[in-house]
N, C-alpha and C positions, 0 to 999 in steps of 0.2 A: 882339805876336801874330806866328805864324809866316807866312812866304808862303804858307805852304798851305792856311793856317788864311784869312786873306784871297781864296784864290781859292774858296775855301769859299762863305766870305759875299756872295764876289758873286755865284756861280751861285747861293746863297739868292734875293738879290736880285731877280735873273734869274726862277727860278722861281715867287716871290713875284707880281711882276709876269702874269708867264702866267698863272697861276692866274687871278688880277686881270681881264685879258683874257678869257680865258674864258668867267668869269661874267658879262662885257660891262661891267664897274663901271666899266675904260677902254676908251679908242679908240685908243690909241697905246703902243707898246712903248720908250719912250727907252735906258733900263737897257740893255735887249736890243740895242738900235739903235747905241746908244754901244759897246757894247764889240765888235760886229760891224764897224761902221764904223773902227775904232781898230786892232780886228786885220788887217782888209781893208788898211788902208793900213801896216802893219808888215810885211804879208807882200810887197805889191807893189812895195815897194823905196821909198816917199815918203824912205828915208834915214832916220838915224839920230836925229832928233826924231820921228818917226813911232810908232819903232819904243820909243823912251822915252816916248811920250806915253802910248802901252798899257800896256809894263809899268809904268808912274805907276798902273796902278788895281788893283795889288798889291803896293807896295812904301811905305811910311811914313814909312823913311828911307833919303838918301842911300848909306848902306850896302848897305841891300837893293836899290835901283834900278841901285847899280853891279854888285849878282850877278847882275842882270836881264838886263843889257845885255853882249852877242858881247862875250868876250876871246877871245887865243887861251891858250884853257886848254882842259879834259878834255872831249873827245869827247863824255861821258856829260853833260855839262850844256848843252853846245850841241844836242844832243836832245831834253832834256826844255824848252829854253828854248822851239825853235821846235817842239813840240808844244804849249806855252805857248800861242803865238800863230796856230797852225793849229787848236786847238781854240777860239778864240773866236769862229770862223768861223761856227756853229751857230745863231746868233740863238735864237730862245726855247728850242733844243735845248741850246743851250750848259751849263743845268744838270747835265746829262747826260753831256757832254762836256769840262767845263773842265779835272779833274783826270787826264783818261785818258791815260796814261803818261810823267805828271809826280808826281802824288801828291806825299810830300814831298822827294825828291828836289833842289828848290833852295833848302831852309829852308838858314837857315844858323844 
């Protein structure tokens, strides 16, 4: 499955859950909670397990996990990386928000 295809599934996920919420069937957003909290700490600098702990919730393999994570390589993918992780920021909006101006742009 591609990266994109995975960040897909979680804002599914995500929105799954809202919905869920909504209707009041739960009390608590985890899903949502988790990858808020994950990107919160990616973006504030907790350092570079932080920032691999997050993209871990769209990468399968160590292959993809290594195109997740800052080289110094193309402008254009350290962009769409940390749009990556500043659109996770959104908690139950995150559906909405996970692929905007990533799309698939870090498939590999």
């Amino acid at each position: 499955m591609a990266i994109s295809d995975k960040i897909s599934a979680k804002a599914l996920e995500i929105h799954n859950e809202f919905m869920d919420f909504q209707a009041g069937t739960i009390q608590t957003t985890p899903i949502a909670t988790e990858v808020r909290s994950l990107a919160m700490a990616a973006i504030l600098g907790d350092g570079t397990e932080a920032w691999m702990a997050y993209m871990k919730l769209f990468a399968e393999t160590p292959q993809e996990l290594d195109h997740l994570i800052p080289h110094e390589d193309s402008e254009e993918l350290q962009k769409r990386r940390a749009y990556l992780a500043a659109n996770g920021m959104c908690s139950l909006g995150t559906t909405q928000t996970l692929l905007n101006n990533v799309g698939n742009r870090l498939d590999i």
